[in-house]
C-alpha positions in Angstrom: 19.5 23.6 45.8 21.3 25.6 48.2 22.0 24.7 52.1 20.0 25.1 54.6 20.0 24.9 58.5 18.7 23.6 61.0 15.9 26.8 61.8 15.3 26.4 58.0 14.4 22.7 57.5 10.9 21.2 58.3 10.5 17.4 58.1 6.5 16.1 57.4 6.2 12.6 57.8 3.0 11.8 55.5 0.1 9.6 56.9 -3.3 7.8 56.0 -5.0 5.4 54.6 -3.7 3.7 51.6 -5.7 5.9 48.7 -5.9 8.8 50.4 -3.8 11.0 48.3 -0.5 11.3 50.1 1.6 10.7 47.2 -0.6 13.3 45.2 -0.1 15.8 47.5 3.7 15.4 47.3 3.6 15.6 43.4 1.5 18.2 43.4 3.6 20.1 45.8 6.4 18.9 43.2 4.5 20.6 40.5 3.4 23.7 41.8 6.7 24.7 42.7 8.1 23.6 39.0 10.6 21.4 40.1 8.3 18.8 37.7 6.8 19.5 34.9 4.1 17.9 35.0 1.9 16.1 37.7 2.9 12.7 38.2 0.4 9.9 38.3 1.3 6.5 39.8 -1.0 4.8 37.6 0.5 5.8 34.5 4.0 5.9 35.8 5.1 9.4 36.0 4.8 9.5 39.6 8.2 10.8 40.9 8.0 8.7 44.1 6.1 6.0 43.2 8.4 4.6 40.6 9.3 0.9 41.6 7.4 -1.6 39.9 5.1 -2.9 42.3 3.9 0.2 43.1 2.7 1.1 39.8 1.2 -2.3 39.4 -0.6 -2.4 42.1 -0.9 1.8 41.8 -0.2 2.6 45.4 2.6 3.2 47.6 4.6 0.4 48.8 8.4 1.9 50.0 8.8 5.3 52.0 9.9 7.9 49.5 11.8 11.4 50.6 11.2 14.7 48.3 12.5 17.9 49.3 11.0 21.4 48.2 11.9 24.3 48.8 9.1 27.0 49.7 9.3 30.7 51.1 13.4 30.2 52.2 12.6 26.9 53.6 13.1 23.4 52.9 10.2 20.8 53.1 11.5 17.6 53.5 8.3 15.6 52.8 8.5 11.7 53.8 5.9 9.9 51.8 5.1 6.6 53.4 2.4 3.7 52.2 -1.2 3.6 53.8 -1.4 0.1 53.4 -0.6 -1.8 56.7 1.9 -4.6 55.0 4.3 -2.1 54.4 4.4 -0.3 58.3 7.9 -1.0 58.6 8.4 1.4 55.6 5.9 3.7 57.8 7.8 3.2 61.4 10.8 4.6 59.1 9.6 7.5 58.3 8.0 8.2 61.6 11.3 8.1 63.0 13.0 11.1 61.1 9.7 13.3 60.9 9.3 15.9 63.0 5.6 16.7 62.4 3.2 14.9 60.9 0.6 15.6 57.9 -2.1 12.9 57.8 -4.5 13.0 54.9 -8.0 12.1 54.5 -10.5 11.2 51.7 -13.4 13.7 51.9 -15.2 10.7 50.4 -14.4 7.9 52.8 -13.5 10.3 56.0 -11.9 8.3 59.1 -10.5 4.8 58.0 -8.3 2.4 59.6 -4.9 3.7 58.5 -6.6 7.2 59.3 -7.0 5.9 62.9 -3.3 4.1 63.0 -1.3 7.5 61.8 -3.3 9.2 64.9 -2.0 7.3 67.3 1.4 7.3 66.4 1.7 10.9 66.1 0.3 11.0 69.7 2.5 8.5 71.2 5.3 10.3 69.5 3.8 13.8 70.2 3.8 14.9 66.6 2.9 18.6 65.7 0.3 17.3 63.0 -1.7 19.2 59.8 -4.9 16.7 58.7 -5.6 17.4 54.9 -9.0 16.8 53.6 -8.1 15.8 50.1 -10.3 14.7 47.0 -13.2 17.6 48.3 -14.0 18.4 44.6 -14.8 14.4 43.7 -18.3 13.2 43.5 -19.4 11.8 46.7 -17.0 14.2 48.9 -18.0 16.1 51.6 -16.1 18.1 54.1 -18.1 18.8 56.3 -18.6 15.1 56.7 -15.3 14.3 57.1 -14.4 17.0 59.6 -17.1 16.0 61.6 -15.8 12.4 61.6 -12.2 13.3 62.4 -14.0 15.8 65.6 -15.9 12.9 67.0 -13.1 10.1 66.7 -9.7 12.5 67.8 -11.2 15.6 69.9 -11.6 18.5 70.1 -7.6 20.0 69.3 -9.0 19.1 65.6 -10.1 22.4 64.9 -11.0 23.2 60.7 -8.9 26.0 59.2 -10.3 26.6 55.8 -13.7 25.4 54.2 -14.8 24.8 51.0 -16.7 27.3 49.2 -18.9 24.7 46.3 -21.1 26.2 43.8 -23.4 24.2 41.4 -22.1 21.4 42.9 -18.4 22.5 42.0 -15.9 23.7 44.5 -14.9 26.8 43.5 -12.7 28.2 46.0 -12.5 28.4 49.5 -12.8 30.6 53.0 -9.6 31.0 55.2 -11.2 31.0 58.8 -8.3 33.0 60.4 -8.6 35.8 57.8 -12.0 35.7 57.4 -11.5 35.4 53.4 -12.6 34.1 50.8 -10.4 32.9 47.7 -11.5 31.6 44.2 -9.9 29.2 42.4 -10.1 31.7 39.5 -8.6 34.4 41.0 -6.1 33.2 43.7 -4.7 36.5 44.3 -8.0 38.7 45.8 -9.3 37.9 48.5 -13.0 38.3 48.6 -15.6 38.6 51.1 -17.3 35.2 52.7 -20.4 34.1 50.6 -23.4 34.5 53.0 -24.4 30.9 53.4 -21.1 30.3 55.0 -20.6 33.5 57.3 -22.0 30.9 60.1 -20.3 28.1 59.7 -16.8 30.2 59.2 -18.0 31.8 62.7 -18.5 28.9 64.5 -14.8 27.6 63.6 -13.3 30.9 64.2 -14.7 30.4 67.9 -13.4 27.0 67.9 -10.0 28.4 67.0 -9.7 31.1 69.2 -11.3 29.1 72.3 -8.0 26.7 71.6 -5.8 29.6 70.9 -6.7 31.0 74.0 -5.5 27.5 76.4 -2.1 28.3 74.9 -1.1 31.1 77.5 -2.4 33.0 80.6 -2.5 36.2 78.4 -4.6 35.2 75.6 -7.2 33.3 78.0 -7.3 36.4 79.8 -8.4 38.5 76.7 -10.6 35.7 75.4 -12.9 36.0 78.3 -12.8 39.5 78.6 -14.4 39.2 75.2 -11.2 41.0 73.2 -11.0 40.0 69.7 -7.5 38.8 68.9 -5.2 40.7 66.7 -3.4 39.0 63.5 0.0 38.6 65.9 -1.2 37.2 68.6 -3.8 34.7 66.7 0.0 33.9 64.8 1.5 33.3 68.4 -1.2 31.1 69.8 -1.6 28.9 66.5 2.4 27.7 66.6 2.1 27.5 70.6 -0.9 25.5 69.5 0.2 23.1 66.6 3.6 22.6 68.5 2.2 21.4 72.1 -0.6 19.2 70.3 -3.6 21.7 71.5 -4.2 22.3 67.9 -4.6 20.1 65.0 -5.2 22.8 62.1 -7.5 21.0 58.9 -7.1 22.3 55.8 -8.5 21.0 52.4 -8.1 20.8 48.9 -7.6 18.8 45.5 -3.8 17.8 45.3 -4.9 16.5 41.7 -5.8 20.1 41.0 -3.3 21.4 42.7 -6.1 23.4 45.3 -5.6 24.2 48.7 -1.4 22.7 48.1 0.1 26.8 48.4 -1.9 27.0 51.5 -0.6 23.8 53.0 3.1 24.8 52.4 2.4 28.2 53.8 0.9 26.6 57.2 4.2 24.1 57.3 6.6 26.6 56.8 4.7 28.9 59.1 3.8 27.2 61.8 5.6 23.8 62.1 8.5 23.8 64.2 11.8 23.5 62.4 14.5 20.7 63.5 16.4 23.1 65.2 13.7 24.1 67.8 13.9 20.7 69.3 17.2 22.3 71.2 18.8 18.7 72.4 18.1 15.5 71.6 19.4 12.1 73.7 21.3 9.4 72.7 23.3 7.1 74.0 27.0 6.8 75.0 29.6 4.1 74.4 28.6 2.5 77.5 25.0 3.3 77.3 25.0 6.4 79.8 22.7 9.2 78.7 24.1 12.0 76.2 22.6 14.7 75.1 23.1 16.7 71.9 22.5 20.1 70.8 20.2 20.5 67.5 22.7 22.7 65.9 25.7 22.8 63.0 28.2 23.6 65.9 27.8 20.2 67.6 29.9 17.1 66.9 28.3 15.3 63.9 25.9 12.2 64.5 23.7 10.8 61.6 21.1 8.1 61.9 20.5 5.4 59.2 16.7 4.9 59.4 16.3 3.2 55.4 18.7 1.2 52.8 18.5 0.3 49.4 20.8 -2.0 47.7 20.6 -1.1 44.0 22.3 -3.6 42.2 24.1 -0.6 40.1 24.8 1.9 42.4 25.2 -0.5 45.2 23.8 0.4 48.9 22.2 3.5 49.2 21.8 4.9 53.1 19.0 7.0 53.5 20.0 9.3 56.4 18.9 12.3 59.1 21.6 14.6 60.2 21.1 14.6 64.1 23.6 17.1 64.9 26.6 18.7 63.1 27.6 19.0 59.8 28.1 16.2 57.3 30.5 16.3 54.8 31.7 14.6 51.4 35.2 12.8 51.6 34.1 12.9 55.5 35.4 9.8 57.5 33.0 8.2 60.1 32.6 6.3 62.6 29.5 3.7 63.0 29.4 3.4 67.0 27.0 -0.2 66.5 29.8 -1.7 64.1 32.6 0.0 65.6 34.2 0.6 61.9 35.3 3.8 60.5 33.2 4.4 57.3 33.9 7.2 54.2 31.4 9.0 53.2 32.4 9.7 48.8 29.3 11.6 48.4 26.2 13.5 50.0 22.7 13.2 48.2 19.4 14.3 48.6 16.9 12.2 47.3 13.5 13.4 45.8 12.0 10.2 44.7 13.8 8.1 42.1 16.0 11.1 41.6 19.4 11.9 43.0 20.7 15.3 43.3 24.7 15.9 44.4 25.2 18.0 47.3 28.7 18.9 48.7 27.1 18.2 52.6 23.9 18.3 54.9 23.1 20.7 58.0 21.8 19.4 61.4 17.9 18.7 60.7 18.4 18.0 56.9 17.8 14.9 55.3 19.4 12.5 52.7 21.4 9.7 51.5 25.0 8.3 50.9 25.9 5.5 49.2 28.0 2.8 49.2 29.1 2.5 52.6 30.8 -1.3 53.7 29.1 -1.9 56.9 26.6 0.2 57.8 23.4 -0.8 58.1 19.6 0.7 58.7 19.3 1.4 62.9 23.1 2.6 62.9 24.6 5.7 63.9 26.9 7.3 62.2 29.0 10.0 64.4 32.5 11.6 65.1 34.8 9.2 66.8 36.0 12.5 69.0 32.2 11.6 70.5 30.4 8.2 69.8 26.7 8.2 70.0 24.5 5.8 69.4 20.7 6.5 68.7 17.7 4.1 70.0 17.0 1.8 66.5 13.5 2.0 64.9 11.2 -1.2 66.3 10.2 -2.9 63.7 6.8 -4.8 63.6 7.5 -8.3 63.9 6.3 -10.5 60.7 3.9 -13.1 61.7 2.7 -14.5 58.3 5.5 -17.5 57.1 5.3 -19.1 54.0 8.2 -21.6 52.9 9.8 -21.0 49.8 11.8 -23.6 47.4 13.8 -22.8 44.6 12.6 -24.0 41.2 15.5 -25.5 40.1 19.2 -26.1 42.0 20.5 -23.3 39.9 17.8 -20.5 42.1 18.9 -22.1 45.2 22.6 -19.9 46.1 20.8 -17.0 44.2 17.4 -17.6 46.1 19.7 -17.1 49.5 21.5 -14.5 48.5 18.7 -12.2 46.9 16.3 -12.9 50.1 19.4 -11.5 52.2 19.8 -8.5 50.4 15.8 -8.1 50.5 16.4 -8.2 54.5 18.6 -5.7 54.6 16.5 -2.9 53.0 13.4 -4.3 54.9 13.6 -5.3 58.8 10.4 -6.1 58.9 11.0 -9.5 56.8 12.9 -12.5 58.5 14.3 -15.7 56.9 14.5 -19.0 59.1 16.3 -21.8 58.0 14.6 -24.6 60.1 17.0 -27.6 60.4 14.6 -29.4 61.8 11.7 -29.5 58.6 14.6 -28.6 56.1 12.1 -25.5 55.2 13.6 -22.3 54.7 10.4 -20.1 55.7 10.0 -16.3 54.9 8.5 -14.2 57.3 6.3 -10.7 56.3 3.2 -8.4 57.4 1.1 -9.8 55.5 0.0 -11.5 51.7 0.6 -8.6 49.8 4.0 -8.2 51.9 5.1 -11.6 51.3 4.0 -11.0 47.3 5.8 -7.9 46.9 9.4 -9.9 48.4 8.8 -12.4 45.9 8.2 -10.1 42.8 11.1 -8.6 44.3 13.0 -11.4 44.2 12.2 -12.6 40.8 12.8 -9.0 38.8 15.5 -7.8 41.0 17.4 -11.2 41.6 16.2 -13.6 39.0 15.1 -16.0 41.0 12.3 -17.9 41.0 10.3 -20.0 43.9 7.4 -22.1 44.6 5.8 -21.3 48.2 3.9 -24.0 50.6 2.2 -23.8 54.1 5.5 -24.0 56.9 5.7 -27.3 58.4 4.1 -27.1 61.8 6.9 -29.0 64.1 5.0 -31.0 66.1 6.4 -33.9 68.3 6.1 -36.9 69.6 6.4 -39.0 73.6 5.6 -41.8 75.1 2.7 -42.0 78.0 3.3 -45.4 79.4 7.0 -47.3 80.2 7.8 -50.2 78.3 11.0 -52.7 77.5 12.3 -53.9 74.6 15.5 -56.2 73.7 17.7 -55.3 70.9 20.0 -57.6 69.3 22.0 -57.2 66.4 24.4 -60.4 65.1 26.0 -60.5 61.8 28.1 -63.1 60.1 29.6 -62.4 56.8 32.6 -64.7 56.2 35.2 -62.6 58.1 34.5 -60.5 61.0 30.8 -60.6 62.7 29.0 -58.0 64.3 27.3 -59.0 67.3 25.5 -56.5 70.1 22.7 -57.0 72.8 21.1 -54.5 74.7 17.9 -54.6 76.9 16.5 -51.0 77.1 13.6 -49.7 79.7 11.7 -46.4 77.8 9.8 -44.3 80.4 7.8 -40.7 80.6 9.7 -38.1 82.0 9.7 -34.5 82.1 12.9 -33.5 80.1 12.9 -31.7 76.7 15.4 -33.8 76.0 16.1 -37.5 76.1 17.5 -38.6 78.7 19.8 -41.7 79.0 20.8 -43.8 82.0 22.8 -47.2 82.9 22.2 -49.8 85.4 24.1 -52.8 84.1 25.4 -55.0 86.4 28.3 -57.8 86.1 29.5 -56.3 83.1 26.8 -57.6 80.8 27.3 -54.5 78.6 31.1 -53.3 79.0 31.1 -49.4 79.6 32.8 -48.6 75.9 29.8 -49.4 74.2 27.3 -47.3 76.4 28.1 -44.0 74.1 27.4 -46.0 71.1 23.9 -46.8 72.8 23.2 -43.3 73.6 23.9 -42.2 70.3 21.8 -45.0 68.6 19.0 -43.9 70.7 19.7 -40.0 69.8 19.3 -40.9 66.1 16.2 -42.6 66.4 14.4 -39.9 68.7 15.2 -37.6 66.1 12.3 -39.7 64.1 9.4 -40.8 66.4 7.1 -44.2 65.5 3.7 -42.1 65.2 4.3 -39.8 62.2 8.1 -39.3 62.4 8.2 -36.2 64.4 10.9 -36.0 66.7 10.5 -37.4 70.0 10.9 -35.6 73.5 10.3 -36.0 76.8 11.7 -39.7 77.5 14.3 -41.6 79.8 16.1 -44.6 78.5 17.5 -46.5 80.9 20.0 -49.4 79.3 20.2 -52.6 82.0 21.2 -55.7 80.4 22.7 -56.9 77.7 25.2 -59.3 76.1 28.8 -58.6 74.2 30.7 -60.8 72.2 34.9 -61.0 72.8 35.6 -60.8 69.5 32.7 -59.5 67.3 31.1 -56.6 69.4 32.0 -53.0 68.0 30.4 -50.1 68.6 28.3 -49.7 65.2 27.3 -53.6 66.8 25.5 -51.5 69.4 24.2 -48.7 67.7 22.2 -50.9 65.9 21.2 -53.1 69.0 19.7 -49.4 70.2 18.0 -48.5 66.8 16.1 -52.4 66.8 15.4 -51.7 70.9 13.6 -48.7 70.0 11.8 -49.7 67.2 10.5 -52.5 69.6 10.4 -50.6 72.7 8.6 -47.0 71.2 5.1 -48.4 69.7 4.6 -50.6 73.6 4.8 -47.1 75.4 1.4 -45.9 74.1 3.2 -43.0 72.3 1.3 -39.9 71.2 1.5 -36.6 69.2 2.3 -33.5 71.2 1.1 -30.0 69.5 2.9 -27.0 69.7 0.6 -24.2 72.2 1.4 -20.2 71.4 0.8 -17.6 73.7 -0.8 -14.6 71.4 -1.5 -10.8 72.3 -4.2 -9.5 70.1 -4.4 -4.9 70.6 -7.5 -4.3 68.6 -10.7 -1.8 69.1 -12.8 -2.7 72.0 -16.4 -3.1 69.5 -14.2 -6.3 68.0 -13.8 -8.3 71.0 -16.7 -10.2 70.9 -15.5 -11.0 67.7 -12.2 -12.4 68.2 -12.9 -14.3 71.1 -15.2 -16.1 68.9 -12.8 -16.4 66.2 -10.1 -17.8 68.9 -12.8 -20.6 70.1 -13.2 -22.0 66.3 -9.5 -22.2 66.6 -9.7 -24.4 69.8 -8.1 -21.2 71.8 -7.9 -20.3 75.1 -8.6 -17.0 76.9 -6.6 -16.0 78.8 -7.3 -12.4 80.0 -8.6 -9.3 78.4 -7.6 -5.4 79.6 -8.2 -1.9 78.4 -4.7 -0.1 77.0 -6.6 2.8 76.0 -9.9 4.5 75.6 -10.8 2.3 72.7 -8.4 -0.6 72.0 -8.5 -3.6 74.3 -5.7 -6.2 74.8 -6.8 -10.1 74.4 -4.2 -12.5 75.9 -4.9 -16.2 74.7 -3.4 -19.5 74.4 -4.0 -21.5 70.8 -2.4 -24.3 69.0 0.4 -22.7 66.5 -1.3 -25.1 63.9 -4.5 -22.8 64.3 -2.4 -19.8 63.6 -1.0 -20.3 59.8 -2.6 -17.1 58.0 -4.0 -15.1 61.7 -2.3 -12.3 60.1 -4.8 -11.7 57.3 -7.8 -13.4 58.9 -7.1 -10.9 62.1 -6.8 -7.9 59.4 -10.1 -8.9 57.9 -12.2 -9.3 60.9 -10.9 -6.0 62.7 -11.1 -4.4 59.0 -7.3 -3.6 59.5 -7.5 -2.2 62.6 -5.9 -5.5 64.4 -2.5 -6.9 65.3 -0.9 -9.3 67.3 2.3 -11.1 69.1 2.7 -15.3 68.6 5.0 -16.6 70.5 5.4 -20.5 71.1 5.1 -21.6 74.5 4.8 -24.9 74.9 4.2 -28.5 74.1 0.6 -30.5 74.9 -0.9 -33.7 73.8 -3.1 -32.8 70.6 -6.7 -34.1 70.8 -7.1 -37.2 69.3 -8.6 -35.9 66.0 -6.2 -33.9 65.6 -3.3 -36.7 66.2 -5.4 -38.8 64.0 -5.3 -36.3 60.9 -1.3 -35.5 61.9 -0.4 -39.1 61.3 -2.7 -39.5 58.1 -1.0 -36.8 56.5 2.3 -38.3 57.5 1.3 -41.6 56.1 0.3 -39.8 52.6 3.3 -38.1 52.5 5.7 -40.8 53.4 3.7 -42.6 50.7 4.3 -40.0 48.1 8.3 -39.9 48.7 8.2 -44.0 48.2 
């Protein structure tokens, strides 16, 4: 594979809903311009980019995949990323190194939910974007269907291209709108005229694209409503003005099983996509965060942005990488601006699925990998230390859906740590908590099948194995009412005793916190041992008298006492503390506080009925509702975290994936008195079970 620059490379970031073909498209692409020689199948494991494990087990897409072709003196960089929503950090990665967008669509199941998710990104990121109607030979498939579907839901800038041409029930070929052709399967080099029963539909479209074409500049509107028929060049002119402002979305169709309609597509990305270079400048940041801009050219200084890692446990970490600006080079030495470490680079790669190809270095625009680097990491930016820049990381969704996991035997437990670690690092959409408090160690994904893939991961790639339960909720414990209670703690054992006396008030207050305070008088208690008291009480608030949750919001005030000349120590005290409290506690009416989250639900307006409902079973809270968009609506709540466990794929199910959400804890509240009822059965059971 030669090099190529910056006007010569064309990123496509691939989009849809899981099934829809993207990865076929890719190996088809593969295929038809030999670099395989065969089509690969994911179900059989041939696929090129589909190769891990999991994805041919569960036959889809699970990890962003890169493949480079080369077509007509340019390079396609195609970025294949999953449909399903577990894996959208894996989507948000490629997102953030394509420069247009190709979202493909079942002809038999049209507009679906990951359908509807790739069209918004590429409109908030203001993608140039191809929609390909795939599958339109299967049974069941209709194009006309589907175009019709992605009109009504995205506008009117969706605008068909090409249409089938079907015959028996077979398609057979198809009509290129633009030309005003028709070519057959069986003879893809003539062109022939458009059948008869199509010479209306194909007109209609061709109005639709010269209407848009014409909104693209003064001059072509002019002619458009003077009637003039546009000429080949300046149809050419309008459709890249078009495609590259977002005025025109073109559709094209096809098989990519059969390997229809795939030339065509390549011809339109080379053709009419804008290359890398066309961006001009791009912004970044400085080494004290002023604005920098950069040109999109070899000549610049060199920046490269990390946007995926792999930690192969033979080649070691592999960087997946975009070449802002510059030229990168093997045996290069750089500097990561975020680390603020010089890195080497030993050698350049590009990366077409689970193969790596060698390349001495990578132009502006092109895209690869490099591997082995010490400290580098996904978001960094790797850049000449003559000019540090720093680019603005990829935001990761944040995993709501915890399980805790336990090693099956104390031999897993280091390697459990260790493998979940490296896990983290390729995937930042997965967190690890080790909760002090519950002595859980609870990993965080998107979702089940996210959480199940980490696991499989884990136990193929790392050799551990783990046994899952629900998170402990943490919920805690205060008193309602004040209440006193002596302490006293004498023991004689043949040499020296052990004697300490305290008399301790408990009280409601509104600290976090316990809080302790001393009004002894006459030296009843002598001021050495009031530390020792404190820290007695501290111990025992760390395991409350209800259900042994820890205990907040309480003053302990120590006023009297007694001390013994010769036998009183501190550890005398502490104990005095621990037997005040256990007296003190049960006498101040204590009771189980809950922990209360504050959630934002984003989902389509027609399912708010829905989860309001859904949030009132779950004793929720509304707490306001507002319109982001023309069709999703924002639902601020309050519910009780204990409600929340598995919102993740209850929310997924009742919006049909089209549904997420923020949970953050807020607060603390008393918990209804069922609900502290059940909390301290369960305790009771447990406790029971450790006996």
């Amino acid at each position: 594979m030669r090099d190529y620059l910056a006007n010569e490379v064309r990123n496509i970031v691939l989009l849809g809903h899981s099934g829809s073909g993207k990865t076929s498209v890719v190996e088809s692409a593969l295929y038809f311009t030999k670099v395989t020689d065969r089509m690969g199948n994911t179900k059989n494991g041939t696929s090129t980019l589909d190769y891990d494990v999991e994805e041919i087990k569960r036959e889809q897409s699970v990890y962003l995949a890169t493949s480079p072709i080369e077509w007509k003196k340019c390079k396609i960089n195609f970025i294949d990323t999953p449909g399903y929503i577990d894996y959208e950090g894996e989507i948000q990665a490629g997102l953030s190194v394509g420069d247009n967008a190709l979202i493909v669509v079942s002809a038999k199941d049209g507009v679906e939910a990951g359908t509807e998710k790739a069209w918004k990104e590429v409109n908030k990121r203001k993608l140039p974007t191809i929609f390909f109607i795939n599958k339109i030979d299967e049974e069941n498939a209709s194009f006309e269907t589907t175009y019709d579907s992605l009109r009504s839901n995205f506008g009117k800038t969706v605008i068909p291209f090409e249409v089938p041409i079907i015959e028996n029930k077979q398609v057979v070929g198809s009509v290129n709108i633009l030309r005003n052709k028709a070519w057959y399967y069986n003879d893809r080099e003539t062109p022939k005229e458009v059948p008869d029963e199509l010479k209306d539909i194909v007109s209609e479209y061709y109005n639709q694209i010269a209407e848009a074409i014409a909104m693209t500049c003064d001059e072509l509107m002019d002619k458009f409503f003077s009637g003039e028929t546009f000429s080949e060049n300046e149809l050419a002119k309008g459709l890249r003005i078009g495609v590259r402002n977002g005025d025109i979305r073109p559709v094209y169709c096809g098989s990519a099983i059969n390997q229809t309609g795939i030339e065509r597509l390549m011809d339109l990305i080379t053709e009419y996509f804008p290359s890398y270079a066309e961006k001009g400048q791009i912004d970044a940041l400085g080494v004290n965060n002023e604005s920098v801009s950069l040109e999109t050219n070899e000549n610049e200084s060199l920046s490269v942005f990390i946007f995926k890692t792999i930690v192969d446990p033979f080649v070691g970490k592999i960087s997946f990488i975009k070449v802002m600006s510059g030229v990168l080079n093997t045996d290069s030495q750089v500097y990561n601006t975020k680390k603020e470490v010089m890195e080497k680079i030993n050698q350049v790669y590009v990366i077409n699925g689970k193969y790596q190809v060698g390349v001495g270095k990578l132009f502006t625009g092109d895209i690869g990998a490099v591997v082995k680097l010490q400290s580098s990491e996904t978001n960094d930016t790797l850049c000449s230390k003559d000019k540090p820049v720093k680019f603005e990381g990829i935001n990761f969704p944040k995993p709501m859906l915890g399980v805790a996991v336990w090693p099956k035997t104390k031999a897993d437990e280091d390697k459990m740590s260790f493998g979940i670690q490296r896990i983290c690092e390729e995937d930042l959409s997965i967190k690890f908590v080790k909760n002090r408090e519950t002595k859980e160690q609870v990993l965080y994904g998107l979702g089940d099948q996210h959480i199940d893939v980490i696991l499989n991961k884990l136990k193929s790639k790392y050799k551990v194995e783990v046994t899952t339960s629900t998170p402990t909720v943490q919920y805690r414990e205060t008193i309602t009412t004040k209440s006193e209670a002596q302490g006293k703690h004498k023991k004689q054992s043949g040499g020296a005793g052990q004697y300490g006396d305290v008399w301790i008030r408990f009280e409601p207050c509104d600290s976090e916190d316990m809080v302790f305070e001393e009004e002894v008088f006459g030296g009843a208690v002598p001021k050495q041992y009031f530390p020792a008291t404190e820290a007695g009480l501290r111990e025992c608030m760390e395991k409350g008298v209800l259900a042994g949750y820890k205990v907040v919001g309480v003053k302990c005030t120590l006023y009297d006492g007694s001390y013994h000349d010769v036998d009183s120590k501190e550890i005398a005290f502490k104990a005095a503390a621990r037997l005040a409290y256990k007296a003190g506690m049960p006498k101040a009416k204590p009771i189980i506080l809950e922990p209360i989250g504050k959630v934002e639900v984003i989902a389509p307006e027609t399912y708010t009925g829905v989860i309001i409902g859904d949030f009132n079973k779950r004793r929720g809270l509304i707490m306001g509702m507002e319109m982001i968009d023309e069709k999703d609506q924002k639902i601020e709540a309050e519910v009780p975290m204990a409600e929340m466990g598995v919102y993740a794929t209850e929310l997924r199910s009742i919006t049909q994936g089209r549904g997420s959400f923020i949970l953050k804890f807020d607060r603390y509240e008393p918990a209804p008195m069922h609900i502290q009822e059940k909390v301290i059965k369960q305790s009771n059971r447990l406790s029971k079970e450790e006996d």
